[in-house]
Each structure stands twice: as C-alpha cells, then as structure tokens.
N, C-alpha and C positions, 0 to 999 in steps of 0.2 A: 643295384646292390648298394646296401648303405656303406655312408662313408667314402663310396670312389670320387664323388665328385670333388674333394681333396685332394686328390692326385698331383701332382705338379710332374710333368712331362718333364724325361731328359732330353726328348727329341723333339721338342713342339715343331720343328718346320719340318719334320719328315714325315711321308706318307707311303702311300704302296708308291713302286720304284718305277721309274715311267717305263720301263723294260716292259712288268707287268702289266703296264696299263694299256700301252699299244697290241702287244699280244692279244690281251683281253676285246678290245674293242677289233684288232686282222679278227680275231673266230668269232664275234657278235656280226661284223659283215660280210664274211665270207670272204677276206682280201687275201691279195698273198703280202707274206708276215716278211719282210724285209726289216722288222723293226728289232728284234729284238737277237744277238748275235749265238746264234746254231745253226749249225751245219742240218741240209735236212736228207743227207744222203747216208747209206750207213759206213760208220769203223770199219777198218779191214775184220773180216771175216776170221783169221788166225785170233785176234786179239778178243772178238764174244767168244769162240769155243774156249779159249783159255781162263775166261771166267766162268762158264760152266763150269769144266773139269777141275778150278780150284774148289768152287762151292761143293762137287761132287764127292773130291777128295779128303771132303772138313774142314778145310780152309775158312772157319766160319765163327770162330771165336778171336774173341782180344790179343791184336799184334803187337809188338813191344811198341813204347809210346813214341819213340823217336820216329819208326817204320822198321818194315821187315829188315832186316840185315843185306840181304843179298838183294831186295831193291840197292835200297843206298848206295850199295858195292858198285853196280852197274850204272845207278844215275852219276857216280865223281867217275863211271869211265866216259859216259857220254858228255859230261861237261870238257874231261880232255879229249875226246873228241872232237867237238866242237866247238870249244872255246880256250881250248890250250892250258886251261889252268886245271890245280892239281887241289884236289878235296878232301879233305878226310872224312869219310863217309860215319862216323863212328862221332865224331866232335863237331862237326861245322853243317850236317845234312838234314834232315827234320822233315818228314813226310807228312803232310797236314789235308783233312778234308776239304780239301778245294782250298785254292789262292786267296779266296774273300778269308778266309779264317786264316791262314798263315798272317795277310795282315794284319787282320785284328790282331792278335796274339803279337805282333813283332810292333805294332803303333800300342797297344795297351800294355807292353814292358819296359819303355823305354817313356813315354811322355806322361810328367806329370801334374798335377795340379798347376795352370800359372803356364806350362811352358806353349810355347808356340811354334807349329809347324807348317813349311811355307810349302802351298798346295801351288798346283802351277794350272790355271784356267784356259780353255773347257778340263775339269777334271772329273776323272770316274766318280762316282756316287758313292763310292763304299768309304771310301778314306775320310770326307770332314764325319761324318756319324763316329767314326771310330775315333778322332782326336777329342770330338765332345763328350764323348761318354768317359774317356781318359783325365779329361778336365782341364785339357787344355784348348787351344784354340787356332783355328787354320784362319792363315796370311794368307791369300787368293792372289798371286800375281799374273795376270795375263799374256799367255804366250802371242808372237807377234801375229797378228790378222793375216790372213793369206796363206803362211809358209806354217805356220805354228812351231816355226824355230822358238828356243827361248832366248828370251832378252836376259843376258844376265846385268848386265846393269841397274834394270828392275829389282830382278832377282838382290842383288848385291846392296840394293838400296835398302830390299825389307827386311834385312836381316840384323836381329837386335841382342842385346844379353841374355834377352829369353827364346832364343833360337833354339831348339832342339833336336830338328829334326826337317829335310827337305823329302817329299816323296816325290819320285821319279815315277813315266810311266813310258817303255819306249819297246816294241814299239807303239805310238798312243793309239787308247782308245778317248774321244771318236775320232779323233782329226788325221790316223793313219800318219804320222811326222814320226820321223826318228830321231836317234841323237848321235851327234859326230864323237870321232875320238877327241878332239879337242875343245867340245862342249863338257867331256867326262874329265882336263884336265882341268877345265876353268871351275868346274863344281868345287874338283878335287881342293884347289887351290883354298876354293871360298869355304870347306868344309874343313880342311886343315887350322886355316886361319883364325875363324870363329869358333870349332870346335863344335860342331853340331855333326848329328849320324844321317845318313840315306837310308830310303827306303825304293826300294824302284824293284817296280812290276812290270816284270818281262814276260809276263804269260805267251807272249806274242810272238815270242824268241827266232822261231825255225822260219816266222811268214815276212820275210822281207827281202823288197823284190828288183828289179833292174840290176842283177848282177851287185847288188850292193852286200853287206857283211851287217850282221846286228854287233854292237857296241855293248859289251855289258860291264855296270859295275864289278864284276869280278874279275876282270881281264886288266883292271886298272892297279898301281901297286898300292896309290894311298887310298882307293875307295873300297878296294878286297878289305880291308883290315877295319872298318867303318860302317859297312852297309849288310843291311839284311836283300836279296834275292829271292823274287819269288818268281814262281815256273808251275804250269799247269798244264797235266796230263789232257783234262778234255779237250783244252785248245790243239794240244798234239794229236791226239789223238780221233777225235770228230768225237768225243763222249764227252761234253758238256756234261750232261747229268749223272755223269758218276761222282764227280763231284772232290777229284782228288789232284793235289799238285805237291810240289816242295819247297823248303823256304833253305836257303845257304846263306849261313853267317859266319864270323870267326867264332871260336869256342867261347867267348862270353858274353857275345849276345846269342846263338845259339842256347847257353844254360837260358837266359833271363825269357827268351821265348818258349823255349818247352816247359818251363813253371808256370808260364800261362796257358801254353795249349794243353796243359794234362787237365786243368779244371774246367775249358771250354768246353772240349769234343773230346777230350785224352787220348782217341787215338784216329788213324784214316781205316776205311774199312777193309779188312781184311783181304777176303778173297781178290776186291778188286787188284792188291798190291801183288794178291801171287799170280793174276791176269798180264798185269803190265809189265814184270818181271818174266816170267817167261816169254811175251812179246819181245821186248828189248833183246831178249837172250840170243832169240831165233833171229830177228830183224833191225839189227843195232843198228843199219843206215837208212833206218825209216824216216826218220823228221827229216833227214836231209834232201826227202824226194820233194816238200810240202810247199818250199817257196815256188819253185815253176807253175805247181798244180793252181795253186791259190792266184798263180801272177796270169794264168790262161781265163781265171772263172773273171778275174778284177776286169784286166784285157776285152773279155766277150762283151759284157756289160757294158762296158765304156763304148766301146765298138758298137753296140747296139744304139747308144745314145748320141752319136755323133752328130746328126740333124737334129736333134733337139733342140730344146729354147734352154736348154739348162748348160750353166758353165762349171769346169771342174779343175782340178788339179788332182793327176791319178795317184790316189794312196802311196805313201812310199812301203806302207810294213800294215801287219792286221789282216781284218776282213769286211773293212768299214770303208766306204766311198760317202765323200762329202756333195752332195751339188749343190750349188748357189743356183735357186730360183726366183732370184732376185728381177728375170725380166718376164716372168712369166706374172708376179703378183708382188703386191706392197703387205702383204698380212704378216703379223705374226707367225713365227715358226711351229709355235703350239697351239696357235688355231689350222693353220693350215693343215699339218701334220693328220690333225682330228679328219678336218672334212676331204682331203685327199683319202685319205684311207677308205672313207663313206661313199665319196662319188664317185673315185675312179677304181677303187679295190689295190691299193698298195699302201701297206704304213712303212713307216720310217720312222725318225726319233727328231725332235728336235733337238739341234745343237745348245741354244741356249739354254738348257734348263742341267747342262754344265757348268755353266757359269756365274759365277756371282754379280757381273752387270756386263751383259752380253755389250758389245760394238752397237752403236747406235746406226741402224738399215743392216743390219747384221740380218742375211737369208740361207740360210745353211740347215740340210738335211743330211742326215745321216742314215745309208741305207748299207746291210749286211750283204753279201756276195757271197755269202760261204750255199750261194747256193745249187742245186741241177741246172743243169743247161734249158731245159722246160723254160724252169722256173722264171731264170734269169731272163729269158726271151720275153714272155709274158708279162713280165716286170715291164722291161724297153719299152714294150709298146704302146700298154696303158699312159706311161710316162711321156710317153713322147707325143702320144694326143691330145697331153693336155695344151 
C-alpha cells in the first residue's frame, strides 16, 4: 500500500508474544503445551451454566461502564473476605476486560510524556508496551537470581525525579516469588518518600502455597491510598479466555482510569459479569479452595521430576515452575525452548526473554502446571529422558 513504508513503529522491538509463539510451534508438533499459562481442565460446571442462563435471559447488551453493580457489591465482600479491607464498590471498583487492559488503562492514566517507571526484571510482557506507548520509559531493575526476592536497594538506587510509577507483580509471573509484608512497608516507605504510585498485578491472588498468605497492596495503609490493584476472574476462575478481571483503586485514580477504559474497551462483557456474579452468590468460598488444588498439581510435578537432571526451587505462588537446566545443556534458553518442544514434544518459555539482560549462564525454564494429572505425568517423563 503506498505510503506505509513511512510508518515509523511505536513498538519497533515488539512482535507476536512468545506465549503465541510457543503455543503456535506445542500445535505445529504435536507437543504438550506447558508453554503458555491455561488451565486445560474445565471451570466449575455451576459457573458455564450461569453464563448460558445470563446470555439466555438478555444479559447481552452494554453494562454500566464501571461493571454490574451487584458484581462490584460482591467483589468489596470477597476482598473483606479475604483481605480484610473494606471497598467501596461504587468509587474505588472498576470491572475491566481482562487484567492486560485494566493495566493498560491504569499505566496509560497516570504516566506521561518523560516520566519513568521502574519494571522489576524477569517482567511480564504487557507492562514496558504500555509505559511506551504512554511516552514514558521503564527502569528494568533485576530481581535477585535464585530467590527473585527484590533488592530494594537496587530498587532505591533507580529511583529519580522522574519516578512515576513502580509496578508490582506478586504473586510473580514467571519466577512464581512472592512479596513479604515488610517488602510492602519498604516500598511503602520508598513511594511515600519520592512520591511515585504502584501498580501491582495480583491476578495470582488465591494461588499461593505452603500455608503461606498473599501480601496485597491494599491490605497496606500508605499503599491502599497510592496504588492501582489488579485481579483476574480467568485466573480464578480456570476461564482465561473470557477474558475479565478488576482493577481497585482510591476514587481518584479510579476516576483517571475509567476515562481511559471507557475509550479502550468501555465496558467488560456483559453476560459474562451476570455468570461470575451469580457464581460468587452461590459459592463465595470458592477461590479459597484454589491454593491446596493448585499446591497438589505444582507437588505432583515436582514429584515426578525428582530424579531428573533438572534443579528447582518449588514456586511459592502462580502456576509457573521454574527449572534450571543448566546440567543437562550449555544453550540458550530460546534455542533450547525451540528444539525441546521439536524433539521431545514439551514447550516451555524461556525465562530470559523477560528480561532486559538476562544473568550471564542464566538456564531457566518456565513451565505451566495448571495442568491434568495425564497431562502433568506425561510432561515428567518426556523431561526426565532427556
């Protein structure tokens, strides 16, 4: 077409998202797809009939752009539920298609031209796209090798006048780390100090395991008043591909992110919110069943690989298990990744292509567990001949 070759890219170093690419390459071989994180078992059964019966009942036109009302009402009971704090469903709640869009909309309100926001390495893929396209610019600080504790001293180092914003991801994707309560007061501290907002993606919230607790910025007193919260139905739920979560903020960054999500998506899809909302209604101690379930499929796995050549450290939170096969091969994690998936039929992801300048012998894969018992078996065994 004339003329495109003038184009000038806002994303020149992005391409399709390695999620896609290893998917794409698990079905060109026939592998099983450990690469990319879905559950491949189905939702509770109450939770699809109650999206028929909403679709059935009309439930199929434009919901108010915040979200349904009586969602909202039920998600600030399940946050006092499970996180002790108290919400106003009405000013601080915000129901958005899927968590990727809540943060765009919450990093595209708040960062602008010039400001910089400190990304914490290996980090999810969604967040530097969205600080660039906002015109600002992500600070990559490396969490520590091994533990993927964060350094805040690091942290504390990159942080300059043009600070606007730190994102948070706990618990993380890929490296499964969490964050301590006293990791939330040293933030607090360094975000009071300098004056810069949080962003932290908890989609992961209910999956964190060994008897442990998830930490959230809203449970904090100076990070509740500072930070956007974001929470995702799929991950709760085993429906990834409905594609719906929530973002909790105080009322004024609440306002400044719904003037941007009514121009992105304006609203989350309908019927699906009168599905979730009747779920919740019937089954409000549901996500609290999801850490054991999730901590038996992680358990079986690891258990499976126990004589293997592969070393690990068991996920604290997520659905993401790390191994270093580091004694098994000297390659690259994104060559390997490739011909692993070819030769022995399992993909994975590789770790570095989170990071802005991976650990030099850095051998870390990232594989998904949210899966069948088959599945998982089958996985072991490929893996453990190699």
């Amino acid at each position: 077409m004339a003329g495109t070759e003038r184009i000038d890219s806002k994303l020149p170093g992005v391409g399709t998202t390695i999620f896609s690419t290893m998917t794409a390459l698990a079905q060109e071989c026939g592998a099983i797809n450990l690469s990319q994180g879905f559950p491949d078992f189905d939702p509770p059964a109450a939770l699809v009939d109650a999206l028929g019966e909403a679709a059935r009942a009309g439930h199929n036109q434009y919901p108010p752009l915040a979200g349904l009302p009586r969602l909202r009402v039920l998600l600030a009971e399940q946050l006092q539920r499970y996180r002790g704090v108290t919400v106003d469903p009405e000013q601080e709640l915000t129901v958005v298609p899927g968590a990727t869009e809540g943060l765009y909309c919450a990093i595209t309100a708040v960062v602008r031209p010039g400001d910089e926001v400190i990304v914490l390495d290996p980090v999810y893929d969604s967040y530097e796209p969205a600080v660039t396209l906002a015109g600002g610019r992500a600070v990559h600080v490396p969490l520590t090798p091994g533990d993927f504790a964060i350094d805040w001293e690091r942290v504390a180092a990159a942080i300059t006048p043009r600070t606007r914003l730190l994102m948070l991801n706990t618990p993380h994707n890929p490296c499964g780390s969490t964050v301590s309560r006293e990791d939330l007061d040293t933030l607090a501290g360094l975000a009071e100090r300098h004056g810069f907002l949080v962003c932290s993606d908890e989609v992961y919230e209910h999956l964190v395991f060994d008897g442990a607790a998830h930490h959230s910025v809203l449970q904090h007193p100076v990070l509740r008043g500072r930070s956007f919260a974001h929470y995702s139905f799929g991950k709760t739920f085993s429906v990834t591909g409905w594609k719906t979560g929530y973002c909790v903020a105080p009322p004024a960054l609440t306002a400044e992110l719904r003037k941007v999500h009514q121009f992105v998506a304006f609203v989350a899809v309908s019927p699906v919110q009168h599905a979730i909302a009747a779920f919740l209604e019937a089954h409000p101690d549901y996500p609290g069943t999801l850490a054991a379930a999730y901590q038996a499929r992680r358990d079986r796995f690891l258990g499976l690989l126990a004589d293997s050549r592969f070393r690990f450290r068991p996920a604290a939170g997520a659905y993401f298990q790390l191994l270093d096969y580091g004694a098994l091969s000297d390659e690259p994690d994104t060559v390997l990744c490739e011909r692993w998936t070819r030769e022995h039929g399992v993909a994975s992801v590789p770790v570095s292509v989170f990071q802005q300048a991976p650990p030099a012998g850095q051998t870390l894969l990232r594989f998904c567990f949210a899966k069948s018992d088959d599945v998982l078996e089958e996985a072991a065994r490929r893996l453990c001949a190699i």
